[in-house]
KOLGU-752378 format. One record per residue: residue in one letter; x, y negated, z of N, C-alpha, C in turn. Coordinates in steps of 0.05 Angstrom, whole numbers, plus 5000, padded with zeros to 4 digits. Layout:
AXYZXYZXYZ;...
***
This chain:
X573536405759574936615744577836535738;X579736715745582636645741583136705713;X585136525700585936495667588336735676;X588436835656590936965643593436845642;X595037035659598436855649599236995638;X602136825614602136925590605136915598;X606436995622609037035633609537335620;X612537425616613137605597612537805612;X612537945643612038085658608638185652;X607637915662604038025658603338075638;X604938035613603738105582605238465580;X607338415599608138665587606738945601;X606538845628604138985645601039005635;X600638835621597238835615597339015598;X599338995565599239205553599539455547;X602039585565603339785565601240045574;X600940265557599340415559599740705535;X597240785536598241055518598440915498;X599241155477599741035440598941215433;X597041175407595741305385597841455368;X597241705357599241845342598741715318;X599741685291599741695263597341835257;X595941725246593041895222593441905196;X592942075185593642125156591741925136;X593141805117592141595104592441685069;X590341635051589941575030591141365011;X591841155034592440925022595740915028;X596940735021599240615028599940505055;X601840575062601940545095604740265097;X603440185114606039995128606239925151;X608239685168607739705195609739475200;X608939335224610439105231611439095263;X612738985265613438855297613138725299;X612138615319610638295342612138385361;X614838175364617038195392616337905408;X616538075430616437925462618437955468;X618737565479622437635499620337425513;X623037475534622237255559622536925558;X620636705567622636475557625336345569;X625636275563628736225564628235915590;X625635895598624935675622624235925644;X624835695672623135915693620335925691;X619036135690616936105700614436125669;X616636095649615235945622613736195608;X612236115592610536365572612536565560;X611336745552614037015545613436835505;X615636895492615736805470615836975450;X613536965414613437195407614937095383;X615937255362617537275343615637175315;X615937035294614836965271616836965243;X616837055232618437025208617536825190;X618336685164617936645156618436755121;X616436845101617637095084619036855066;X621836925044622936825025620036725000;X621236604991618936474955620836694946;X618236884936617637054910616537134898;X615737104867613837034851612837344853;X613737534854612137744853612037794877;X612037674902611337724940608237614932;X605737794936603337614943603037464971;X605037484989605537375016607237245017;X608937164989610936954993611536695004;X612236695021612736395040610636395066;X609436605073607036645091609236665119;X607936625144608836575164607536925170;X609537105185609037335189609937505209;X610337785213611337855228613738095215;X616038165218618438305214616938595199;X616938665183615538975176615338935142;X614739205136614539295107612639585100;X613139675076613339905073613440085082;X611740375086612740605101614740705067;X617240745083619740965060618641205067;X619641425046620041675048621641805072;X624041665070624941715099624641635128;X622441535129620941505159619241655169;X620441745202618941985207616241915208;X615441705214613741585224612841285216;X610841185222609940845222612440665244;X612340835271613840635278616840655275;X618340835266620440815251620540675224;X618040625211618940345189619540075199;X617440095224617839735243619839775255;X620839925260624939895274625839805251;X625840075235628039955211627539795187;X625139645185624539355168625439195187;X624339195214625638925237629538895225;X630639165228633339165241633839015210;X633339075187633538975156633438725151;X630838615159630638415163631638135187;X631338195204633137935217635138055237;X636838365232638938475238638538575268;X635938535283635938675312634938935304;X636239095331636139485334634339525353;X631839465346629139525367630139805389;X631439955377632040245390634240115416;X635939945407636839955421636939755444;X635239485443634939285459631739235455;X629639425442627039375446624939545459;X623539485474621439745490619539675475;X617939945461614339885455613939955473;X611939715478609839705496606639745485;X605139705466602739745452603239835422;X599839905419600339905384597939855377;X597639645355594839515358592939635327;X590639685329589639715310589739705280;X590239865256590239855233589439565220;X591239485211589339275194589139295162;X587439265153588039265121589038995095;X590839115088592738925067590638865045;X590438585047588338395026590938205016;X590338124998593037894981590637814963;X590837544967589637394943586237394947;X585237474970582637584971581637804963;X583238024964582638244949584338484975;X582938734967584538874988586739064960;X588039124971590739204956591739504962;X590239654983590239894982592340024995;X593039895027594739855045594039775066;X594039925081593939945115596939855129;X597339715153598839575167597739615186;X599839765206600039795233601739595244;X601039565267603439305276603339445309;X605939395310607039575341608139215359;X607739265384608639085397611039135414;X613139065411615939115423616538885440;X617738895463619138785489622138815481;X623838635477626238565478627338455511;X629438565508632238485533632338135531;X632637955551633337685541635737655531;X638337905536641237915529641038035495;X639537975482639738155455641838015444;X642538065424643837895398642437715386;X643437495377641437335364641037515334;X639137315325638537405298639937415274;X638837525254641537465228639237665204;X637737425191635537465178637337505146;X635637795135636537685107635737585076;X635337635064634737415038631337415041;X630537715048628037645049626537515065;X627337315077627537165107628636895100;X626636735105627236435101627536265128;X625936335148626336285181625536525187;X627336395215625436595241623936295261;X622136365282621736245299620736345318;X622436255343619536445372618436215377;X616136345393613636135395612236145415;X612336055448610836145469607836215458;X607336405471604436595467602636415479;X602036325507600736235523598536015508;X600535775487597835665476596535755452;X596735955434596336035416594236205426;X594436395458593136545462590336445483;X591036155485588835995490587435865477;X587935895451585735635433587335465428;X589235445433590735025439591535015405;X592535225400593235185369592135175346;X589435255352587335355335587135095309;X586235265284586735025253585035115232;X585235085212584335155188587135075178;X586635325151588435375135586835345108;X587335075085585535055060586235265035;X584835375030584935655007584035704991;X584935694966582835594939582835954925;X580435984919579336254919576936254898;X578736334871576036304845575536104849;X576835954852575635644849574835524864;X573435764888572935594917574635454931;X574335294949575835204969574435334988;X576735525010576435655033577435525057;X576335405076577735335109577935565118;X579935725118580835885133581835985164;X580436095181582436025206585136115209;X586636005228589835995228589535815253;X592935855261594435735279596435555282;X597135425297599335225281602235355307;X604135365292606635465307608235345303;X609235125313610934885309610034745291;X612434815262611134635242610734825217;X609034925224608335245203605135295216;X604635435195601235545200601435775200;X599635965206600136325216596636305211;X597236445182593436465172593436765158;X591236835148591137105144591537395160;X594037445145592837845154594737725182;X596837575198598437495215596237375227;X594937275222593337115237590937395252;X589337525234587737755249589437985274;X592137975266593338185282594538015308;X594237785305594637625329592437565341;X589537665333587237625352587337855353;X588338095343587238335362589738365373;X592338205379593738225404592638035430;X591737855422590037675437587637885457;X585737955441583938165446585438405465;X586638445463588938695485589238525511;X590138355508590938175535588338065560;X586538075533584737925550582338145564;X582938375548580538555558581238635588;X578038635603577538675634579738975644;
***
């Protein structure tokens, strides 16, 4: 059985397909970008984008390793017009204008603290130009980092993340991305981008 290559071409070919319209929601809507660029080696894994959120006492995700997104505004026509314009807000790239969607992956639901919070997150997957502009993250942005896909989407990174919950202690699964962990709601929307890649 041949493995999967996680070259920016075959990821962008494996995923690219129809897109689901917007469904009307009860709850609070939001939406993120997971960007693909090419790596900057020949031949090398395509590299995906991670933020890292600012410390803030009222962020229940504060300091979490994540992906570029927010809030649906009133002025968004749409979900994936919030993940342009939280991306472009946040670490200053114009998805419109140097990014292609290519997928859009399953609803996930917003839990903080072990609890769900009454918020749905869509997360769209965008293809960037390798000529973009670099980044230029702002306050709510403590890093950025790209991170070849290829071992993350093999197991190689695979961790526990320790999580104290009512008192429990939780081993959580997560990933390790340099020198950062990617656990939680980042962590499920990266197995169901995983899950896209790998289906027959």
């Amino acid at each position: 059985m041949l493995l999967p290559t996680y070259d920016f071409a075959s990821i962008v070919a494996r995923l690219t397909g129809p897109f689901p319209h917007d469904t009307p929601s009860a709850e609070r809507e939001a939406a993120v970008a997971a960007i693909l660029r090419p790596s900057p080696e020949a031949n090398g894994d395509a590299q995906i984008l991670f933020i890292r959120r600012a410390e803030h006492p009222q962020d229940p995700w504060s300091g979490h390793m994540a992906f570029p997104g927010g809030r649906r505004d009133d002025s968004d026509t749409n979900l994936l017009a919030t993940a342009i314009r939280e991306t472009r807000e946040e670490v200053g790239l114009d998805l419109r204008a140097y990014g292609t969607l290519i997928a859009r992956l399953a609803d996930t639901p917003a839990i903080a603290r072990g609890k769900r919070v009454g918020m749905t997150i869509t997360p769209f997957v965008f293809a960037i130009h390798p000529k973009s502009p670099p980044l230029s993250p702002n306050a709510e942005v403590s890093q950025t980092m790209w991170t070849p896909v290829g071992p993350l989407a093999r197991g190689e990174c695979q961790t526990s993340f320790p999580y104290l919950h009512e008192g429990q202690l939780l081993e959580l699964p997560a990933l390790r991305a340099g020198e950062r962990v990617v656990w939680g709601l980042t962590y499920q929307m990266l197995q169901a981008f995983f899950a896209r890649l790998h289906r027959p």
